[in-house]
C-alpha positions in Angstrom: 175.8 -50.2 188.8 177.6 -50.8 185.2 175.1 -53.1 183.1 175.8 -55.5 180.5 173.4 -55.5 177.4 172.7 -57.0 174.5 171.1 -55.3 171.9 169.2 -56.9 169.1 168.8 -55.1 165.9 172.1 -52.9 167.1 172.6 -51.4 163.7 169.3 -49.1 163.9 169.4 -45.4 164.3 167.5 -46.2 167.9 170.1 -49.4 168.9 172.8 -47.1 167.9 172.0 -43.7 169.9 171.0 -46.3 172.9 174.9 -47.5 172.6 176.7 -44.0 172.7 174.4 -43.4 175.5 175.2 -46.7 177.5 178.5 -46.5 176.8 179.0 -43.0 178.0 177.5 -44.4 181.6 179.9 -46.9 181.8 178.0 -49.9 180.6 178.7 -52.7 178.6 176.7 -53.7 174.9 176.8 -56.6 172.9 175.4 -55.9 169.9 173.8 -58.3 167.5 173.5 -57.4 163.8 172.6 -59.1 160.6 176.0 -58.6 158.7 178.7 -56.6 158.7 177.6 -53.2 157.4 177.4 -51.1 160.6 180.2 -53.0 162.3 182.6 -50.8 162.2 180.5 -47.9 163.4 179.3 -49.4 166.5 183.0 -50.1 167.6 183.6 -46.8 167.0 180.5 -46.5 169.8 182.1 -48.6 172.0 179.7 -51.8 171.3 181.6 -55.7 170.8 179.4 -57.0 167.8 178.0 -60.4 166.9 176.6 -61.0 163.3 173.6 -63.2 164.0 171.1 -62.9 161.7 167.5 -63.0 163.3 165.7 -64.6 160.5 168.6 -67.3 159.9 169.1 -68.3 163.7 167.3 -70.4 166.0 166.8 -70.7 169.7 169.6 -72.6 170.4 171.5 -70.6 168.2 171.0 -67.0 170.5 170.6 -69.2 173.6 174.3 -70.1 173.0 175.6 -65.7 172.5 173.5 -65.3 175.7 175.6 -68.0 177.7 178.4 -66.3 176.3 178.0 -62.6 176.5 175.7 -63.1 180.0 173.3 -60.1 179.8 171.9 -58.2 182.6 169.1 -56.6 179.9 168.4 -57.7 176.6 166.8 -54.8 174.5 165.0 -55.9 171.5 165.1 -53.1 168.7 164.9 -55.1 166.0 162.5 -54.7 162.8 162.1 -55.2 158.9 162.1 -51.5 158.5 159.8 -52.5 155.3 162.6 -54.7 153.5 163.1 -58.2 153.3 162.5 -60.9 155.3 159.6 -58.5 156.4 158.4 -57.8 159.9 156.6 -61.5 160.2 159.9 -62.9 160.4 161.8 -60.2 162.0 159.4 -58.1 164.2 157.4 -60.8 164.8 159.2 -64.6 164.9 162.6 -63.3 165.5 161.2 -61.7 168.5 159.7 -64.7 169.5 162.8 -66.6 169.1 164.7 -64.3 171.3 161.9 -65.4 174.0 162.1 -68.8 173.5 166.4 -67.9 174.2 165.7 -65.8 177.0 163.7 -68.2 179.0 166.3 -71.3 177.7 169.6 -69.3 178.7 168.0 -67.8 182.2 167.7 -64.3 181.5 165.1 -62.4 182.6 165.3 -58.4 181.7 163.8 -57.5 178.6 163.0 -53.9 177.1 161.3 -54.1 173.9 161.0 -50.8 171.6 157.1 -52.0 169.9 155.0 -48.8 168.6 151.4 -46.8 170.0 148.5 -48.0 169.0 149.2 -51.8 168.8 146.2 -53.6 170.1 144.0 -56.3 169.2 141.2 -55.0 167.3 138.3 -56.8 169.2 139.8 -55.0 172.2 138.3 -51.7 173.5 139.5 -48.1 171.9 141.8 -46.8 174.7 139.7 -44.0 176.9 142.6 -41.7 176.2 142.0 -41.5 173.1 140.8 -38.4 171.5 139.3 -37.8 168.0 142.9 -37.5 166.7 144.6 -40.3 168.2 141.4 -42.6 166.7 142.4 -40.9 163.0 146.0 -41.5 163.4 145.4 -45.1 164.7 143.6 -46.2 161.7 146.3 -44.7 159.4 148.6 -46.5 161.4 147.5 -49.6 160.5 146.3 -48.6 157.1 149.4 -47.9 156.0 151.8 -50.3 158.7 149.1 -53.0 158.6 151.7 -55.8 158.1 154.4 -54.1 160.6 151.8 -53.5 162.8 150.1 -56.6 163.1 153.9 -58.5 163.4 154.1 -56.1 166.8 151.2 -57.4 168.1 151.4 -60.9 167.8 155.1 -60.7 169.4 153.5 -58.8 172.7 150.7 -61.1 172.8 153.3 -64.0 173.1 155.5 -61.4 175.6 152.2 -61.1 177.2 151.5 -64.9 178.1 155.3 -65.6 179.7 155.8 -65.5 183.5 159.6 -66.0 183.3 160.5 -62.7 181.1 160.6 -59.2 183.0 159.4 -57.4 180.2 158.9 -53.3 179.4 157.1 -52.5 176.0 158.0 -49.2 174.9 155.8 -47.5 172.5 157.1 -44.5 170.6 154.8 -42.6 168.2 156.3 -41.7 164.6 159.8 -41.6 164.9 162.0 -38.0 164.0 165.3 -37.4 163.4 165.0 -34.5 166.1 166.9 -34.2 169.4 165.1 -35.8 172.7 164.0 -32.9 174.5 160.9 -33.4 177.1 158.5 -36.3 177.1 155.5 -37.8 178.1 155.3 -41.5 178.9 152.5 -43.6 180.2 149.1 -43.1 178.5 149.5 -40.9 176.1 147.7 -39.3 172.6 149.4 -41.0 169.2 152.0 -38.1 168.7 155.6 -38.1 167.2 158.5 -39.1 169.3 162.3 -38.3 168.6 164.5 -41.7 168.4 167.3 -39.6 170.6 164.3 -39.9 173.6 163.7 -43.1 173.1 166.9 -44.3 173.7 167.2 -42.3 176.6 164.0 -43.6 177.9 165.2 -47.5 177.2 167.9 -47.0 179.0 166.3 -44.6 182.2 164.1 -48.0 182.6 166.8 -50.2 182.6 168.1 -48.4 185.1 165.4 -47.8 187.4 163.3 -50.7 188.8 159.6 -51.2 188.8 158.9 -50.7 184.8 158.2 -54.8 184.8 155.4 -55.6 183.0 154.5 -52.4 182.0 153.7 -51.4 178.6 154.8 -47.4 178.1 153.7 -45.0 175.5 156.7 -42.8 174.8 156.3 -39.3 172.7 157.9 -36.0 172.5 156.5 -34.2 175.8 157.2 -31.3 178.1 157.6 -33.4 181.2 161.7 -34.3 182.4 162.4 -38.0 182.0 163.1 -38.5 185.7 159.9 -37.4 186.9 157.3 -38.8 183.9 159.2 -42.9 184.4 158.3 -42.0 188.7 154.7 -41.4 187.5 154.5 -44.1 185.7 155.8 -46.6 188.1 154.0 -45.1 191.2 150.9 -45.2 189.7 151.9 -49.0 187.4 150.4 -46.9 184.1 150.0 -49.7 182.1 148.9 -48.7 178.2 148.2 -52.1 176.7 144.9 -52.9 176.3 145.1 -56.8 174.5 
């Protein structure tokens, strides 16, 4: 069945491999961006564009595009990327905001792209973990702190709504390499190509039973297919709080 998305953040290198790939499958995308400089490029994809600007709209504001455009699956791709406004107001209150529309407008699929290791720190080290993952964690937020903690507060809202059919995604450090195989579920805090992350978004919008399921996402040698049926047979759930 053709779906119709809308893709906040659509002018990243994730949003925009996601929109060749939907496209190809004969589905629809909407996608919002802050201004015009990867309009023309995402027409080229296929995509109808909408310049909203996250940190300069409001609830009523997206409520209003999603009455418009009527989306089967909002995916939320959106960040700072380390400039201005910064990831409080983008990765963190803009997501929020496109809650706040979601649940005001009546739509209920959401697939958010988030990042491993986001997690409260009072809560308990994953038991996956190994020595490695715990080093690469801590330089995570070492170096991310302010990106990371933005994450985290926007899935602990995510967290406390009933009305939103949410996925988290988790991808480790993102490459510029070609998706190849994968591992999703719980996995150890490894690279992931952005190419597999868009296909992955879009496998789990297509296939039902990812709802309310966070999903670590890295480079792997399992096929797509196969590794989103584990994970929904067994409801692998890698948040932790």
């Amino acid at each position: 069945m053709a779906l119709n998305f809308t893709i906040f953040g659509g002018g990243g290198k994730i949003s925009k491999l996601f929109t060749s790939q939907a496209v190809k499958a004969g589905h629809k995308v909407n996608s919002i961006i802050k201004d015009n400089a990867h309009e023309e490029e995402l027409k080229a994809l296929g995509a109808t564009t909408h310049i909203l600007p996250l940190d300069k709209s409001t609830v009523p504001s997206i409520s209003s595009l999603f009455n418009k455009v009527s989306p089967d699956v909002v995916l939320f791709a959106a960040g700072a990327g380390g400039k201005p406004p910064g990831p409080e107001e983008i990765d963190h209150k803009g997501a929020v905001k496109v809650f706040d529309a979601m649940e005001e407008a009546g739509i209920k699929r959401l697939i958010i792209i988030g990042a491993v290791a986001v997690r409260s720190k009072n809560s308990p080290v994953p038991d996956w973990y190994n020595d490695q993952d715990k080093d690469t964690e801590s330089k995570f937020w070492k170096g991310l702190g302010t990106y990371m903690e933005a994450k985290l507060a926007a899935e602990l809202n995510l967290h406390k709504r009933t009305a939103i059919d949410y996925t988290v995604l988790r991808p480790g450090s993102l490459t510029t390499e070609p998706a190849g195989g994968v591992q999703l579920g719980r996995t150890h805090l490894t690279p992931t190509s952005r190419e597999l992350v868009a296909q992955t978004a879009l496998a789990v919008a297509t296939t039902p039973g990812t709802e309310g399921l966070t999903i670590d996402v890295i480079d792997g040698s399992g096929e797509l297919k196969s590794e989103l049926k584990k994970v929904v047979d067994g409801k692998i759930d890698s948040w932790v709080g």
